[in-house]
N, C-alpha and C positions, 0 to 999 in steps of 0.2 A: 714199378712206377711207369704209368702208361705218359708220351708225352707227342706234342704237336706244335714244331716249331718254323712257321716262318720266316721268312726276313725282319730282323728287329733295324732299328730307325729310331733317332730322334732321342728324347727323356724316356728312360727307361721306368714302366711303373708296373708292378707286381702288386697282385692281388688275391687275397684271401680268402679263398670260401665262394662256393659255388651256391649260395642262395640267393633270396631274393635282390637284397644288397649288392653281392656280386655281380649277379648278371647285368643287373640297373647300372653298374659300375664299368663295364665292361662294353655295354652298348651306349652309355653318356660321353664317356672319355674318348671313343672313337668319333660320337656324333660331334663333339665340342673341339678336340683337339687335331681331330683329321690326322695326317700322315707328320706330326709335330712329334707325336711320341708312340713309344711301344708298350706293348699291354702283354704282359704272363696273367692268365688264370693259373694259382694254384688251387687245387679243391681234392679233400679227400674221396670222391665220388666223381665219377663222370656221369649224372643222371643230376637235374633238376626236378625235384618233384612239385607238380603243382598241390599245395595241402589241404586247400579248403572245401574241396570236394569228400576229403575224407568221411565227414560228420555221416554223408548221405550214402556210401559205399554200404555200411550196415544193412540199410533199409532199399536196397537198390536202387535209387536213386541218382546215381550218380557212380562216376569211376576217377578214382584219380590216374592223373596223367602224369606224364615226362618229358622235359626235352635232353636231349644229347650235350652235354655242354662243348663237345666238340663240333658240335654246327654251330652255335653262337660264336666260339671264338674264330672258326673256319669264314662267316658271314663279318667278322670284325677284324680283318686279317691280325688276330690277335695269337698268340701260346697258351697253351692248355698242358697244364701238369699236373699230373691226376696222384697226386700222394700230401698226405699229411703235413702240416708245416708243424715243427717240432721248436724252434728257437728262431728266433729275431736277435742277430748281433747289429746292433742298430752303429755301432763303432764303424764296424767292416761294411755297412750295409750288405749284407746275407742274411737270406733266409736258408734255414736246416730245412731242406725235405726229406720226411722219413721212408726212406726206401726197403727199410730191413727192419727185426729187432734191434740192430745194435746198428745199422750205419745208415747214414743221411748223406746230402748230396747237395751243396750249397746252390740258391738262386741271386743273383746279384740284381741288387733295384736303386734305383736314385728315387724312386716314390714308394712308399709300401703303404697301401689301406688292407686295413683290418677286417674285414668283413664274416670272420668265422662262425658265424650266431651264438645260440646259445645251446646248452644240455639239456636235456629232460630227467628230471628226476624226481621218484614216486612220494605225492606227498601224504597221503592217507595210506596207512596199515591193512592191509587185508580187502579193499577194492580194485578192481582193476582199472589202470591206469589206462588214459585214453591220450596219445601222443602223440599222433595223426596215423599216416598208412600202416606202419608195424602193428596197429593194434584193433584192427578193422577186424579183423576175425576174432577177437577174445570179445569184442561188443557185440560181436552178433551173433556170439555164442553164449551169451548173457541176455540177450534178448530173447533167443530161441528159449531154452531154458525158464525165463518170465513167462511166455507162452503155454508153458508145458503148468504151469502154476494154477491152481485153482485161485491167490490172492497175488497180485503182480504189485507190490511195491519196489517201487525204483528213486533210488536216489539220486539225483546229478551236482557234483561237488565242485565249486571253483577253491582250492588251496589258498591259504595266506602267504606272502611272501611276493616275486614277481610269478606273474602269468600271464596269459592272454586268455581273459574270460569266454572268449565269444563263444568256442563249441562247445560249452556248457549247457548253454541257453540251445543252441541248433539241437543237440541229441535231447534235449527234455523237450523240446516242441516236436522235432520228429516220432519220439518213444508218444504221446500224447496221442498224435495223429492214427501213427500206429493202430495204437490198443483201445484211444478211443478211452468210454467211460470203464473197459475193465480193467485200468491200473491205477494204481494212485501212484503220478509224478511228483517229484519233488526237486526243487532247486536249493543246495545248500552254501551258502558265499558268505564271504567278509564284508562285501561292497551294502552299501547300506538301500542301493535302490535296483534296483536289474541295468544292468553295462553303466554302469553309472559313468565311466568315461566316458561316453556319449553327450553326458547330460541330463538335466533334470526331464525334457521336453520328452527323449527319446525316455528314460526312465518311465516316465507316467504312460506311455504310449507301451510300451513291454509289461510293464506292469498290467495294465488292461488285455493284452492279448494272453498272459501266463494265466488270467483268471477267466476268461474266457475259455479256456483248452483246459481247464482245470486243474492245473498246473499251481501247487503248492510251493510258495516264496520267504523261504528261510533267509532273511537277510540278516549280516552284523553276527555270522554264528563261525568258528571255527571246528570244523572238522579233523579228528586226529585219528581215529581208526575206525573199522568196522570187524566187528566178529560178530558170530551165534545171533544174526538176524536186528543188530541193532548197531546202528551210525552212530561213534561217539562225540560230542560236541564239548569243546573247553568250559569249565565253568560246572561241569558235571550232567549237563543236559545230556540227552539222548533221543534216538529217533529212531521208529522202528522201518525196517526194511528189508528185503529179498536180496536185493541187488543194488551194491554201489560203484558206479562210474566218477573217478577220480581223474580233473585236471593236473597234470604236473607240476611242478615248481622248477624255474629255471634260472641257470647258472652258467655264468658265460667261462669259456673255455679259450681264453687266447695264448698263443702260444708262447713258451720261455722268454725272457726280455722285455715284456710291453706290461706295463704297468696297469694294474687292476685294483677293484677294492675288494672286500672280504668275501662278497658272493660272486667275485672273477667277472665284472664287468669294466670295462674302460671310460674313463673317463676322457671327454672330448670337450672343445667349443664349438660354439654354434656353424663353427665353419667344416668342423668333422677333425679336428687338428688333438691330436695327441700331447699331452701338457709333457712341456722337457725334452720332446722326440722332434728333432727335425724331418721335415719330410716325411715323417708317420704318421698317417688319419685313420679313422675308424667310422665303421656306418652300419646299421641294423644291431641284432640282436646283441653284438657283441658287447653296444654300447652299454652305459648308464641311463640312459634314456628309458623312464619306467614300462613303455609303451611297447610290447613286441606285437608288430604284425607287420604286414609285409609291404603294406603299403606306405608308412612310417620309414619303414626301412629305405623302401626306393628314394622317400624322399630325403633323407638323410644323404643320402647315394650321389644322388645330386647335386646337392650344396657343395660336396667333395668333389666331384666329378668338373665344376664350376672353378673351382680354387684352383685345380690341378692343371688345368685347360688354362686356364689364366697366366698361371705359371711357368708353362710350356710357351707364350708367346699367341696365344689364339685371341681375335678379337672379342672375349668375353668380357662379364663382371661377375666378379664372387658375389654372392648370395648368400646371407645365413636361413641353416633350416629354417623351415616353418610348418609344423606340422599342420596336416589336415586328418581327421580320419574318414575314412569311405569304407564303407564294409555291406554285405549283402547278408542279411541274415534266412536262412533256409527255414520256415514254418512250418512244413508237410505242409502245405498247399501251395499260396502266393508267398514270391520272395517279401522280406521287408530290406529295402534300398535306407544307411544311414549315412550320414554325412556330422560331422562336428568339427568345426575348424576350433583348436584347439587352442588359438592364439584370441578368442575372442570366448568368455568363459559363458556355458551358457546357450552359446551361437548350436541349436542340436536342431537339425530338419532333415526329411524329408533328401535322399539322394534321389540321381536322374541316373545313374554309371554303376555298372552292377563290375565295378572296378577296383581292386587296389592300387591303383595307383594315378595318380592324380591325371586326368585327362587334359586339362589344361596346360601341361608341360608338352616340349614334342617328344623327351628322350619317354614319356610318359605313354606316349599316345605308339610308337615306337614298339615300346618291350609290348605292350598288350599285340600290337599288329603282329610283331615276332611270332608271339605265343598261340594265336591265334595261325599264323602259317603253317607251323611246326608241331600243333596237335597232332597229327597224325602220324608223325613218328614216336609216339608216345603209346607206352599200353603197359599197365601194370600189372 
């Protein structure tokens, strides 16, 4: 257990999970609550990865990066403890860090958010699973391999269940740009129109670009295995193919103590507050909140980051979430910039912020300036 501790001060508040949630969590709380209170990262990594560069890492395109999370918390005069949180005695306020197989090492918090994300787990039989960085080399050794093909059929699968659809849609328009008219792409989803979280607007508008790039759009179809050259779909359909690139289905993982529902995500209010748990909030993936990205997450982050700062005595106002989504989709040529505020059904245009996270915030405007500083200590 690697650890980094400054001078603590103030309400004590510990924190979960070194992602996007965390971080957002760890640069709010200090920008809102100043020297009122103290801040532990616990995280089982000491590495932020940024993920959404992944999709393009295949195709060279892009690298994904890192930041150190011991410079955010060193830049936040915040604690950084780099081991696994195992249990939540919400009684004793402690948290268990796993230091060992068999022994842990209590943290004591007056605030604890939940910020752990979620797991990745394989939801198609026999395709490889695309999860972000870990699996950048088995995709572009599935593409190489389509290359070597005299017939390149490629499938890109989004899973039923929760997911985050988007790099489905990136690696079927990258693979497109790729190979051009010598492959036949294909999209296979549940969602009845392309990102249909988005919206209808953005939907008709991807729709038009996957038929453009000629890009085959399997919507409303369930994916369950792929063997001997052919995708199978619920219902008895099938599809034939070379090569399937599977989205994961994910499953939140919080630790002993904190109550969850059957696929281990937390249930929270709009203010990030954990039902029955004092002093315990949750934000990002960890949550029930259908929606995993990271931009979500951040805002979630903040609603929390609001309450807590509030809490501490800081001339704030709580704020419940409001989601917006903002995402940058990778085409192999020009980005497409979206934006859907989610609180407005419908509301799908045209973004200006090749952003997750809301630029109109400052803890918002903040973590990107961070991230943008701190590139450079980053390299995968």
């Amino acid at each position: 257990m690697a650890k980094t501790s400054p001078e603590q001060a103030g309400l004590r508040v510990v924190v979960l999970g070194g992602g996007v949630a965390g971080i957002e969590l760890v640069l709010a709380l200090r920008a809102l609550a100043e020297d009122r209170i103290s801040i532990d990262l616990l995280a089982p990594e000491p590495h932020f990865w940024y993920r959404p560069l992944a999709v393009a890492e295949p195709f060279g395109l892009g690298q994904v990066r890192r930041v150190e999370l011991a410079v955010v918390a060193r830049a936040c005069n915040a604690g950084a403890t780099f081991a696994a949180a195992r249990y939540v005695d919400t009684h004793l306020r402690v948290v268990g860090a796993d230091v060992g197989p068999t022994a842990a090492a209590d943290v004591e918090y007056d605030v604890l958010v939940v910020a752990t994300g979620a797991r990745s787990v394989a939801a198609v039989e026999g395709a490889v699973t695309f999860r972000g960085p870990a699996d950048v080399d088995a995709v572009a050794r599935a593409l190489e391999e389509a290359r070597r093909r005299v017939r390149r059929r490629i499938a890109f699968v989004v899973p039923p269940g929760t997911t985050w659809p988007f790099p489905a849609y990136e690696l079927a328009l990258l693979t497109a740009h790729r190979f051009g008219a010598g492959a036949e792409v294909a999209v296979v989803t549940p969602e009845e129109t392309p990102l249909e979280i988005f919206g209808p607007a953005i939907g008709t508008a991807l729709e038009a670009l996957l038929h453009e790039r000629g890009i085959s759009f399997y919507g409303k179809r369930y994916a369950t295995a792929f063997a001997e050259g052919s995708l199978l779909l619920a219902g008895g359909e099938s599809l034939g193919c070379e090569h399937v690139i599977a989205l994961p289905t994910l499953r939140g993982d919080p630790p002993t103590g904190i109550p969850k529902d059957e696929r281990g995500f937390v249930f929270v209010d709009d203010y990030g507050r954990v039902e029955g748990l004092p002093d315990v909030y949750a934000a990002g993936d960890a949550t029930t909140f259908p929606i995993k990205q990271g931009g979500i997450g951040a805002q979630q982050a903040d609603a929390v980051a609001l309450a807590i700062a509030a809490r501490a005595g800081a001339p704030v106002n709580p704020a419940p979430f409001h989601p917006v989504l903002r995402a940058v989709l990778l085409t192999g040529s020009t980005p497409l910039y979206l934006r859907h505020d989610a609180g407005a059904p419908g509301a799908s245009v045209a973004a200006t912020e090749p952003l997750w996270w809301p630029p109109d915030k400052i803890v918002g405007r903040y973590l990107a300036a961070f991230l943008a500083q701190h590139a450079s200590l980053s390299a995968a």
